[in-house]
N, CA, C and O of each residue as an XYZ file, in Angstrom:
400
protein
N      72.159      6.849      9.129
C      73.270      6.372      8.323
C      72.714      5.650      7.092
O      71.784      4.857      7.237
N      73.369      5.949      5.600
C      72.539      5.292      4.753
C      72.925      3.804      4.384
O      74.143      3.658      4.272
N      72.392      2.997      4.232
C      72.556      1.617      3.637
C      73.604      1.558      2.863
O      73.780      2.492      2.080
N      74.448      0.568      2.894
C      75.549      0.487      2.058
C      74.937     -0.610      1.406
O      74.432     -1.563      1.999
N      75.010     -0.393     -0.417
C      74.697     -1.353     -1.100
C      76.108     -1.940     -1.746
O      77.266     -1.526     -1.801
N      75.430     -3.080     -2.188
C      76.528     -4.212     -2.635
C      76.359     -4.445     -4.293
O      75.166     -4.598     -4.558
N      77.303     -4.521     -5.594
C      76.979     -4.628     -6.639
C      77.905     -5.361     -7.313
O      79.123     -5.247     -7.453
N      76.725     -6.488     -7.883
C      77.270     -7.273     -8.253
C      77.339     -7.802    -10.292
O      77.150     -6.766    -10.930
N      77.444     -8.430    -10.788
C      77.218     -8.545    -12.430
C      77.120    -10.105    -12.437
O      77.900    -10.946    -11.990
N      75.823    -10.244    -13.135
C      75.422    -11.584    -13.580
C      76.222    -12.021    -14.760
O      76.745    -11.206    -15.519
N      76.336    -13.610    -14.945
C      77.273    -14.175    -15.553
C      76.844    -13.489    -16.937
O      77.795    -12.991    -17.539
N      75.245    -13.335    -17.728
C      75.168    -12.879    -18.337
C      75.639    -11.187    -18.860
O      75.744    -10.755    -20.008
N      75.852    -10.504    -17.583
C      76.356     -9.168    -17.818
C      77.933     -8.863    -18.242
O      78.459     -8.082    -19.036
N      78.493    -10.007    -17.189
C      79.963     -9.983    -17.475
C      80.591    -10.850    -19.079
O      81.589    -10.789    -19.797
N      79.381    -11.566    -19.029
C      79.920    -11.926    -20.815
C      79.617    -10.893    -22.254
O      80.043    -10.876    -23.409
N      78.692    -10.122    -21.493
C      78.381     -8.961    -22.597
C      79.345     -7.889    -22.310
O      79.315     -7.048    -23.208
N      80.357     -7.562    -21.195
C      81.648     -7.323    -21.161
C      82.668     -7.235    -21.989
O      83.336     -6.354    -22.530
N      82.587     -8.825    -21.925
C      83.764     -9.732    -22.718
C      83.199     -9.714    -24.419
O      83.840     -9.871    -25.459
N      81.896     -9.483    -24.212
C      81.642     -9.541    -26.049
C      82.058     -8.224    -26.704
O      82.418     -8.027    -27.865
N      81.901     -7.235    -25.525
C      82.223     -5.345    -25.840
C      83.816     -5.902    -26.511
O      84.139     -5.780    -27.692
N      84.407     -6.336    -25.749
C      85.868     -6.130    -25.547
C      86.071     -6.732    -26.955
O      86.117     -6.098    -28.009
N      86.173     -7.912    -26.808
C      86.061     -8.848    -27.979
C      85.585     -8.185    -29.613
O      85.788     -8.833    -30.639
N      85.063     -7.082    -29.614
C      84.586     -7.204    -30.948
C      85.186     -5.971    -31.366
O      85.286     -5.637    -32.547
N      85.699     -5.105    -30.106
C      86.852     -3.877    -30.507
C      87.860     -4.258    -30.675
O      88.634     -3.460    -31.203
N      88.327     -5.466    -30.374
C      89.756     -6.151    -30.356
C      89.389     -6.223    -32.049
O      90.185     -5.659    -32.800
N      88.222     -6.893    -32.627
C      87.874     -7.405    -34.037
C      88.034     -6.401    -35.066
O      88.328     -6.399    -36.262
N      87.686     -5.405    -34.031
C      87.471     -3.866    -34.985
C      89.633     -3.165    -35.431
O      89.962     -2.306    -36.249
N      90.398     -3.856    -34.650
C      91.326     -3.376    -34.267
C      91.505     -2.084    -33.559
O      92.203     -1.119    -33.872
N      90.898     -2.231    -32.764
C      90.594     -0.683    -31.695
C      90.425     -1.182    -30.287
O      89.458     -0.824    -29.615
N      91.319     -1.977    -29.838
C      90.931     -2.049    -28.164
C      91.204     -1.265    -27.188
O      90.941     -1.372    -25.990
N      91.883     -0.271    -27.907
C      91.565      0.948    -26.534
C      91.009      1.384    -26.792
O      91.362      2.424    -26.235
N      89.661      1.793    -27.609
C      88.214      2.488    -27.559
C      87.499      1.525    -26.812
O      86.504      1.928    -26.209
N      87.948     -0.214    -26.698
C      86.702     -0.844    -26.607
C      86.777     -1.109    -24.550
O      85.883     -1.530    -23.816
N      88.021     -0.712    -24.235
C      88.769     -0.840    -23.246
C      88.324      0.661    -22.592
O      87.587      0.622    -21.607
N      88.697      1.821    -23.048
C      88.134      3.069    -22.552
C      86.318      3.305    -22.280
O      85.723      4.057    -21.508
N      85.768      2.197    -23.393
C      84.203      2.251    -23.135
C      83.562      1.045    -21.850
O      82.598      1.112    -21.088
N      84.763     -0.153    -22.103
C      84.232     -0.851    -21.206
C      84.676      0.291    -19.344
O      83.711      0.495    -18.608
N      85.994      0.811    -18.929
C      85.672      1.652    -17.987
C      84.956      2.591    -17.846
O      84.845      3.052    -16.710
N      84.314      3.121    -18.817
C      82.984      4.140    -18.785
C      81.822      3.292    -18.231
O      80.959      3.434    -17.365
N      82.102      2.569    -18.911
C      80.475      1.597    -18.617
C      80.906      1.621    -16.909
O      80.483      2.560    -16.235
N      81.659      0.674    -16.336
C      81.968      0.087    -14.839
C      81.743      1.918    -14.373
O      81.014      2.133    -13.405
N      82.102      2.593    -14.776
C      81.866      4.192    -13.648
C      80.260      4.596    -13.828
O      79.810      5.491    -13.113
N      79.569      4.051    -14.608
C      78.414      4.334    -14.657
C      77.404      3.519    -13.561
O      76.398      3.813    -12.915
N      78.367      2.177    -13.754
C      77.598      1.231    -12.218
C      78.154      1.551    -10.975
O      77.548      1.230     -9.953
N      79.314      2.189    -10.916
C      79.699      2.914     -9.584
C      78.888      3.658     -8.769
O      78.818      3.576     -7.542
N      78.108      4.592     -9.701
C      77.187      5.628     -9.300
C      75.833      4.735     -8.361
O      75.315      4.992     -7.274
N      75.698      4.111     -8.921
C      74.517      3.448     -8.426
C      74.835      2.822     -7.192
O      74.015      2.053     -6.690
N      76.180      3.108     -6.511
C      75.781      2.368     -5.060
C      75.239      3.807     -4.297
O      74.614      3.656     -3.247
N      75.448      5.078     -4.760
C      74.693      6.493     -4.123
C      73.468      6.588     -5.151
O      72.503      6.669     -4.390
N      73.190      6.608     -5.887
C      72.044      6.857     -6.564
C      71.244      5.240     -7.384
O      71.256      5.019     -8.595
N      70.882      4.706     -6.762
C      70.267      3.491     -6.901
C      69.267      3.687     -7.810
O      69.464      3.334     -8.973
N      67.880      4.354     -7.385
C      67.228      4.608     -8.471
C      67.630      5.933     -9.941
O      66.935      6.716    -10.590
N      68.632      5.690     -9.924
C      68.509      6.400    -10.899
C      68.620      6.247    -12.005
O      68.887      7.344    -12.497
N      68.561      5.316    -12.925
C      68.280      4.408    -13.781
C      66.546      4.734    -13.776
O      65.925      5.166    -12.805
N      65.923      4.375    -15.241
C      64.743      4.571    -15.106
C      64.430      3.243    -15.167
O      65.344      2.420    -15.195
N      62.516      2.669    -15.209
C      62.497      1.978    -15.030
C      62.892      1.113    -16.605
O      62.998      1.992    -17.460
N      63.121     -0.204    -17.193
C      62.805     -0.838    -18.378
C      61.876     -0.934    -18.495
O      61.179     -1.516    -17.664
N      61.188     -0.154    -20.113
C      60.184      0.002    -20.349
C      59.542     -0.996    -20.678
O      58.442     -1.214    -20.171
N      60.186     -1.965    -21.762
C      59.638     -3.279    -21.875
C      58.800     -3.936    -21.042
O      57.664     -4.361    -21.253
N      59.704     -3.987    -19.750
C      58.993     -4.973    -18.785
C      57.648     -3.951    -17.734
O      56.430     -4.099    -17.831
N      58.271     -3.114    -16.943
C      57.500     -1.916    -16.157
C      57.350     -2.304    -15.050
O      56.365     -2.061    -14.353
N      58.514     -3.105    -14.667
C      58.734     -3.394    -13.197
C      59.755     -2.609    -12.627
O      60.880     -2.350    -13.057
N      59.006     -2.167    -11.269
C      59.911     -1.297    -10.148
C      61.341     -1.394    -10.216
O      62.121     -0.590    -10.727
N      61.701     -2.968     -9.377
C      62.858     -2.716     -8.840
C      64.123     -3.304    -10.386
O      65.278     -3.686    -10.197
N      63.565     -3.218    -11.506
C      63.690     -3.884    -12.794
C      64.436     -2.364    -13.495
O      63.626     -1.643    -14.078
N      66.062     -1.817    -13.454
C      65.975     -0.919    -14.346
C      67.178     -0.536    -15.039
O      68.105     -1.334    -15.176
N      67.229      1.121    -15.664
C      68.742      0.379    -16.389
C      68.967      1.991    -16.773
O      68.256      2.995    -16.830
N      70.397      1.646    -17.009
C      71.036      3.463    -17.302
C      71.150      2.851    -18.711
O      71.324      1.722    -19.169
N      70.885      4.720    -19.441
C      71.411      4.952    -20.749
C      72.706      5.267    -20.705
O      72.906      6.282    -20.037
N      74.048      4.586    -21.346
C      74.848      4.893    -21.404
C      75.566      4.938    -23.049
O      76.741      4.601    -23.196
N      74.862      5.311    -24.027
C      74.709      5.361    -25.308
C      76.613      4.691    -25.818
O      77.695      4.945    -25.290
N      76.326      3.962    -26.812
C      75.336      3.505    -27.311
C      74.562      1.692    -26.067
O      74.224      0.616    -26.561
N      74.543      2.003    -24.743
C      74.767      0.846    -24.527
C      73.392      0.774    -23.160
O      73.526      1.521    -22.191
N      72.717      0.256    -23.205
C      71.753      0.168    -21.882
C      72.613     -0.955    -21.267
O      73.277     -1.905    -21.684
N      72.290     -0.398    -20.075
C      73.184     -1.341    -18.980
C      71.871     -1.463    -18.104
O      71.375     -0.381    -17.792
N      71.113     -2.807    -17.578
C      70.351     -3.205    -16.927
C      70.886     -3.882    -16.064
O      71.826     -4.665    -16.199
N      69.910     -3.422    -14.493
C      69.836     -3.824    -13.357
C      68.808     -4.361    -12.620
O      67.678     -4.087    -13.024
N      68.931     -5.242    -11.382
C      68.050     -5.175    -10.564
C      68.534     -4.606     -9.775
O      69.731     -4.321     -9.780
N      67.258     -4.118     -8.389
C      67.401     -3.197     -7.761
C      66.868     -3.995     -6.618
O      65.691     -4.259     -6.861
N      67.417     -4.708     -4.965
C      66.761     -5.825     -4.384
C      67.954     -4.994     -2.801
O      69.152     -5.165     -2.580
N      66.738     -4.001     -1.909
C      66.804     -4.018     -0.873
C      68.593     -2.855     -0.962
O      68.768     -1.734     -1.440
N      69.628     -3.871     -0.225
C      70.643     -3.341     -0.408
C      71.668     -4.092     -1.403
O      72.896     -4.086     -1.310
N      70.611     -4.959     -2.705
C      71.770     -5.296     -3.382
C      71.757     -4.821     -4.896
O      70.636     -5.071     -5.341
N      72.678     -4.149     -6.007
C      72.671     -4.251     -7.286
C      73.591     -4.994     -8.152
O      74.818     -4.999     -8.255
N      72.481     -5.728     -8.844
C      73.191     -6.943     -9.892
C      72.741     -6.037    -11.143
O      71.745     -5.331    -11.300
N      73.801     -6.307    -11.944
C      74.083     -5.925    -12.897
C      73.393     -6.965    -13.918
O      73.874     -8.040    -13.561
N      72.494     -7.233    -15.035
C      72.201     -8.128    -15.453
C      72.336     -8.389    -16.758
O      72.254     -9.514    -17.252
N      72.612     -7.045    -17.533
C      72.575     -7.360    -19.148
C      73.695     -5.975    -19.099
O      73.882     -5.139    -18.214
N      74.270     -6.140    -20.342
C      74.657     -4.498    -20.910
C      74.788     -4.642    -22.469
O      75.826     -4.863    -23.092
N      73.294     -4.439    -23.059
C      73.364     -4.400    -24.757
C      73.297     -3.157    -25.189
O      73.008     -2.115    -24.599
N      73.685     -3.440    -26.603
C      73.187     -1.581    -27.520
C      71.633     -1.157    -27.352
O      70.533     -1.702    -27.256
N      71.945     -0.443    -27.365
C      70.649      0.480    -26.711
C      69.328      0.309    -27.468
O      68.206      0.384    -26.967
N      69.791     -0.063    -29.434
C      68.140      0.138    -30.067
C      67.721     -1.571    -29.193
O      66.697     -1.695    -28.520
N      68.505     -2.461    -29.353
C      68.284     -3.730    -28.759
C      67.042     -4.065    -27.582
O      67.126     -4.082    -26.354
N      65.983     -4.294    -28.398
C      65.075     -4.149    -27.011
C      64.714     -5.936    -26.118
O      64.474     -6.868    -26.886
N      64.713     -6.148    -24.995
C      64.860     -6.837    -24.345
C      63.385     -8.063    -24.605
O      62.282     -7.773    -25.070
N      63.856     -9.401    -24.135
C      62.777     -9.703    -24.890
C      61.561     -9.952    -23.661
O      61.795    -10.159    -22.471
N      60.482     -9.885    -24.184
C      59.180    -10.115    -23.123
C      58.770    -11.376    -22.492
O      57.800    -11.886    -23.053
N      59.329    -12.161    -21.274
C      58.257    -13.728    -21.523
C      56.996    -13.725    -21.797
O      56.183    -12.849    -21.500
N      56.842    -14.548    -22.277
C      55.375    -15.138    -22.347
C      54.517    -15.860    -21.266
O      53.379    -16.244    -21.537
């Protein structure tokens, strides 16, 4: 029987949500920004059957560290056993930053 995973969105993911939404509202277009934010949520759906499928973030080049292209928008995850958190969702040229 396969593992049922659990998925969740960090406070940081769900405010980059609210910034999607927010700036199509700005654009006067919130049902593009409303039709992209449910594209995005069906793209993290997938991932409770296909977990790895996201590649890894190249930036960093950690395993359980990864993220779907969902143009224009990378949506990053962790990947921890049976759980997925959702952790960022920026525009895609946007590259993530490195610690030091």
């Amino acid at each position: 029987m396969p593992k049922k995973r659990f998925i969740s969105f960090a406070l940081s993911a769900f405010n980059d949500l609210e910034d999607i939404r927010a700036w199509y509202i700005d654009q006067q277009t919130p049902d593009v920004g409303d039709r992209l934010i449910s594209e995005i949520i069906s793209q993290v759906e997938r991932l409770v059957a296909f977990p790895e499928s996201g590649r890894i973030v190249p930036e960093f080049n950690i395993e359980n560290l990864r993220e779907i292209i969902f143009a224009p928008f990378r949506i990053v995850y962790r990947l921890d056993k049976n759980k997925i958190k959702i952790v960022r969702i920026w525009r895609s040229e946007r590259l993530m930053k490195i610690p030091n």
